[in-house]
N, C-alpha and C positions, 0 to 999 in steps of 0.2 A: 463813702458809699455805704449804706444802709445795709446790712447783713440780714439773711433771709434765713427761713428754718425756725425748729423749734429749738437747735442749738446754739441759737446766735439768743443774747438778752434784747428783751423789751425796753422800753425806755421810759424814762419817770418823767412825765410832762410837768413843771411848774405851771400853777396858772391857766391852766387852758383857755383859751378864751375860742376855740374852733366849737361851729354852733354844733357837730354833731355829739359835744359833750356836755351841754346845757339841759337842763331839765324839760324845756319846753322839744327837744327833738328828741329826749331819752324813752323808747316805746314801753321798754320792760327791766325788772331790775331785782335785783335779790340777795341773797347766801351772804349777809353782814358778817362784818367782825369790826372790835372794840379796845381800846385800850385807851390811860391814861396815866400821862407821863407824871416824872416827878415833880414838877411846875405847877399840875391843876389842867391841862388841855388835853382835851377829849380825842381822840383820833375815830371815825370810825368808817371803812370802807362796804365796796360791795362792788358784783360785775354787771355789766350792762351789755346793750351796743347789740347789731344786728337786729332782726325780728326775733330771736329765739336765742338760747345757748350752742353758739356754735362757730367755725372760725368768723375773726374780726373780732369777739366779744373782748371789751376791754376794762381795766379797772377805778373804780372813782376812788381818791379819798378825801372828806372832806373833817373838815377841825371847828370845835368850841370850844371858849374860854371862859362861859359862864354854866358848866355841869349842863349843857343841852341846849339852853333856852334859844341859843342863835348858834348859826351855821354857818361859817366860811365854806366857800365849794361851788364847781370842783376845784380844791386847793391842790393836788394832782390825779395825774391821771396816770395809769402806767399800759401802754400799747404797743404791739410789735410791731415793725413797720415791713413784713409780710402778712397781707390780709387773709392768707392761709392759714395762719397760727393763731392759736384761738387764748389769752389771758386770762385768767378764773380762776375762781376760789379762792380767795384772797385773805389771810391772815395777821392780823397784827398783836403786838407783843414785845412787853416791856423786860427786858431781862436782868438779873441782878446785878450788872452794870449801869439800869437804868438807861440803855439803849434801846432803842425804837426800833425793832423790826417789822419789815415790811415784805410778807410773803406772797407769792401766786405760784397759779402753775401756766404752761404752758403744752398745749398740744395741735396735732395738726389735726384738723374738725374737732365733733365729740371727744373721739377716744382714739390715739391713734397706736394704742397698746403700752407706750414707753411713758407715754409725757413727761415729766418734769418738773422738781420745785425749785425755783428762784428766789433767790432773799437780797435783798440791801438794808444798810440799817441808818440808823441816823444819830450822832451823839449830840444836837441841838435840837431837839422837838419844841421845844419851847420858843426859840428866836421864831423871828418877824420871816425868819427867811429858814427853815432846813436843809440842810444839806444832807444828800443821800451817798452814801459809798455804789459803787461801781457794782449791778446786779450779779451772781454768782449764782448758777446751779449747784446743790448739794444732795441732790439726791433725785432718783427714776421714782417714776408715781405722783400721787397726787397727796399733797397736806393742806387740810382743811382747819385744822386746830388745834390751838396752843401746845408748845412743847411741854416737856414737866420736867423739873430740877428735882433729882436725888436729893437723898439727905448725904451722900457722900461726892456730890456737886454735879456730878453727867448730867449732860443737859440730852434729853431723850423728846427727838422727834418724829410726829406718828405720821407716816408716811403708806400710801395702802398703791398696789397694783389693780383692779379693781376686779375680780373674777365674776360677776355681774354680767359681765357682757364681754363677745369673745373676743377672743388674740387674734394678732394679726400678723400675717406673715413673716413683714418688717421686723418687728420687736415682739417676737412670743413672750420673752422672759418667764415661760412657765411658772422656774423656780422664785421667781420676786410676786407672785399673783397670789399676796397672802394680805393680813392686816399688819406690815410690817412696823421698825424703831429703827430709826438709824441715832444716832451715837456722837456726843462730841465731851469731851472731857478735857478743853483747852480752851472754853468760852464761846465757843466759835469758832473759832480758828477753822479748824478741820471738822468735819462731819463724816460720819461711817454707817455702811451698814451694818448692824448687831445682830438682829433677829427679825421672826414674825410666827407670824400666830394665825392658823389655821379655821377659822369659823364658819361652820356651815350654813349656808342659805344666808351669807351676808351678802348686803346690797348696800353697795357704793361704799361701806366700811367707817368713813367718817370719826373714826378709833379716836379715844381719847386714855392714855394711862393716870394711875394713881400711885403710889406708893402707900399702903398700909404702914399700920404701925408696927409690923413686927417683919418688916422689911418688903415683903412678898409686895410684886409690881400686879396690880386688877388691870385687864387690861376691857375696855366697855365697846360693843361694837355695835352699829347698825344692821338689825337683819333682816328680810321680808315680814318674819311674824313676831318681830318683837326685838329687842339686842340681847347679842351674844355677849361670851366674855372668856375672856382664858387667862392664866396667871403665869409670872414665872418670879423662880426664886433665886436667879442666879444674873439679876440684873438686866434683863430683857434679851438674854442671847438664847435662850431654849422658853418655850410656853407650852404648855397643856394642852390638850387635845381641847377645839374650840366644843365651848354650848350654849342651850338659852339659858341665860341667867335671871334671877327672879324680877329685874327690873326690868318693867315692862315700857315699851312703847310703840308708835302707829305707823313706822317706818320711816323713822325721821333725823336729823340731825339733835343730837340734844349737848349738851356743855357739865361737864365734872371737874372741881376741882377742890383740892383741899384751902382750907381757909384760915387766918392766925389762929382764929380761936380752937382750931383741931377737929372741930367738926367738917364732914363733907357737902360740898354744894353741887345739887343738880338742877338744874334745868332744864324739862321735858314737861309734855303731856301726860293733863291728867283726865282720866273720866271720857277717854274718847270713845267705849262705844267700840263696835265690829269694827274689823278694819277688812279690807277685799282680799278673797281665798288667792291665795299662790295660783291654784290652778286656772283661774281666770284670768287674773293678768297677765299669765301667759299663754292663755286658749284667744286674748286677744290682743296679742302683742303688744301690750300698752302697762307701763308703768311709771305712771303720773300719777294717776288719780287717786293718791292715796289719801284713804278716810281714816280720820283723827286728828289730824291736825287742829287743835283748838285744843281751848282750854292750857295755854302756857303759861305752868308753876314753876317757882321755887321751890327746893325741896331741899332738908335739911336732914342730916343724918348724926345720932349721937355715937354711935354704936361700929364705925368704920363702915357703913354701908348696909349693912344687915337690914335695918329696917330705914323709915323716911318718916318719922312721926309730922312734922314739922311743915307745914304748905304755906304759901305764898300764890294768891292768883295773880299772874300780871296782867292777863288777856284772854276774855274766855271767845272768842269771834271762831269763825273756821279761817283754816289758810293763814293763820298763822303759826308761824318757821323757824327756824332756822337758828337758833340761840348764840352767842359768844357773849360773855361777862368780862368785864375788870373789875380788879380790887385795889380799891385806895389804901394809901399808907394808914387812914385812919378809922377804916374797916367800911364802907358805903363803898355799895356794888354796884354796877354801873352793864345792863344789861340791852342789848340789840337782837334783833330779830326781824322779820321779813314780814310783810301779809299781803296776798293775793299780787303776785309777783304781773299779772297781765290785767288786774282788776284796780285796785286800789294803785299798787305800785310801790307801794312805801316800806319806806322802813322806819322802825320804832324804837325807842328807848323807854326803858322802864330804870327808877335809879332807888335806890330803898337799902335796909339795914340789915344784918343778922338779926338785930331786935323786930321788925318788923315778921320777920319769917316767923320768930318765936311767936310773936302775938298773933300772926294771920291777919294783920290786916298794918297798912302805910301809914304808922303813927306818926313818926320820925319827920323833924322839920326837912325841907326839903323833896322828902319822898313824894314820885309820881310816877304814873304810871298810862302809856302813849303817849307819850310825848314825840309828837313828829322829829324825825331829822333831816327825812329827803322825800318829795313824792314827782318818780318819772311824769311829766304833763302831757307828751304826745300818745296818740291812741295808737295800740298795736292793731294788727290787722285781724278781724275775728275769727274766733276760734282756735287761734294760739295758746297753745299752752303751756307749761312746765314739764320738764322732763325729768328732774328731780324734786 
């Protein structure tokens, strides 16, 4: 008998073959993520389903074996089988096991103050056929992107309550409505809450950490006028009073991470221009329409983040989103992103080098940039639109 609730796990569909998970009945679709296994196969998901973000929304993931050029998919799906409960934000991520996690969350509508992160993982990504481990919640909130491995091995995953939008009676969690790290230091095994970090005027939070070179954890947030950041030096269980930090962007998701060569890699817009005053989006209750989107670089840092000498344009269009990167064993980046989630539909891959970033422009055999991977083909209904 099918378990209901946001407590009960969703389920990893093989193979779909039901039409309302076919491209030709998908209306809208967006917020990717990427990885690629130790075989050379690309994985890259995203959510879909219903006319908008909200319960029923469910997750695609589809696979390539040739760095993009062709697309298996939907190679799964993962869906609850209460149409109250809504599947999203989906994450994937190779671990130094070289195991294939596969993250979402789950909530009852939008927001139903608690939701939750689910993971299964997979120790064949590679065969004809994966096998996924039995889903497990480890944590309240929502995670959108990639964990980060200490240099003394914790694996620190960024988990946020969303203080955006308000509590609900059910599950206030107050004390959890921050840019939280929950904590595992057994592989996996076990996951814990550690800390969070307090940042003002963040929206939706979408947190990614770094660990500096002189130990100190950066922690990067999404804000209304730009991203915050707060740091802590005692392994992510206490952080600094949240601020804006000097890296700027248009109130969006963007991707950090450090790279073999030691340098840091971002991910965000560049050159977007005004973006819309705090006090109108909420003199009109509306935050979507966020301007700047466009213009999605690489960016490259010598210096631990201080400065970004170093660009990459992948895509200068509007309404494109949403970033998540992989990095290969032999250093070729492997980058996904969103554009015009009720418009276009699609989602993109851009694939290029650390050399490339150095030189500002896709020298490197191989390297491209849009590269199709999915485009939803039914029409949403007009007027719909994004809510993140």
């Amino acid at each position: 008998m099918p378990q209901a609730g946001t407590m009960a796990p969703a389920r990893i569909l093989p193979r779909p073959a039901g039409a309302r998970y076919q491209d030709e009945h998908r209306k809208w679709q967006g917020i990717p993520s990427v990885e690629r296994t130790r075989g050379g196969r690309l994985y890259v998901n995203w959510y879909t389903g219903q006319e908008t973000e909200t319960s029923g929304n469910f997750v695609v993931v589809t696979t390539s074996d040739d760095d993009g050029s062709t697309w298996t998919g939907p190679r799964f799906v993962v869906e609850h089988d209460d149409p109250a409960v809504r599947v999203y934000d989906p994450t994937l991520w190779r671990d130094p096991a070289d195991r294939l996690w596969l993250t979402w969350n789950q909530s009852s509508g939008f927001f139903d103050g608690r939701i939750g992160v689910w993971a299964a993982t997979s120790d064949n990504p590679d065969d004809d056929e994966p096998v996924w481990s039995a889903p497990r919640r480890i944590a309240n909130g929502i995670m959108m992107n990639k964990p980060t491995v200490l240099s003394d091995g914790t694996w620190l995953f960024p988990a946020a309550i969303w203080a955006c939008h308000a509590a609900t009676e059910e599950h206030p969690l107050e004390q959890e409505r921050f840019s939280n790290v929950y904590a595992s230091t057994d592989a996996g095994e076990t996951v814990s809450y550690l800390g969070g970090a307090d940042i003002p005027n963040r929206s939706f939070d979408e947190h990614m950490v770094v660990e500096k070179r002189d130990g100190t954890l950066w922690m990067l947030v999404r804000r209304f006028d730009g991203v915050g950041e707060s740091f802590s030096e005692d392994g992510g269980r206490t952080w600094t009073p949240g601020r804006l930090s000097h890296v700027d962007g248009p109130c969006s998701r963007f991707h950090i991470r450090r790279l073999p060569s030691g340098r840091l890699l971002m991910i965000n817009h560049a050159d977007f221009g005004d973006r819309r005053p705090r006090a109108e989006i909420e003199q009109q209750g509306d935050v979507k329409e966020w301007k700047g989107r466009t213009n999605l670089t690489a960016f490259l840092s010598d210096d631990d983040g201080v400065s970004w000498p170093h660009r990459l344009l992948l895509d200068d269009r509007d309404d494109v989103s949403y970033p998540d990167a992989a990095i290969t064993d032999d250093g070729r980046l492997f980058v996904v992103y969103d554009h015009d989630r009720f418009g276009d539909r699609a989602v993109y891959l851009a694939r290029f080098t650390e050399d490339d970033i150095l030189a500002g422009r896709m020298d490197s055999d191989g390297s491209a940039s849009r590269v199709l991977v999915n485009r939803a083909l039914a029409q949403p209904e007009p007027g719909t639109t994004a809510t993140r």
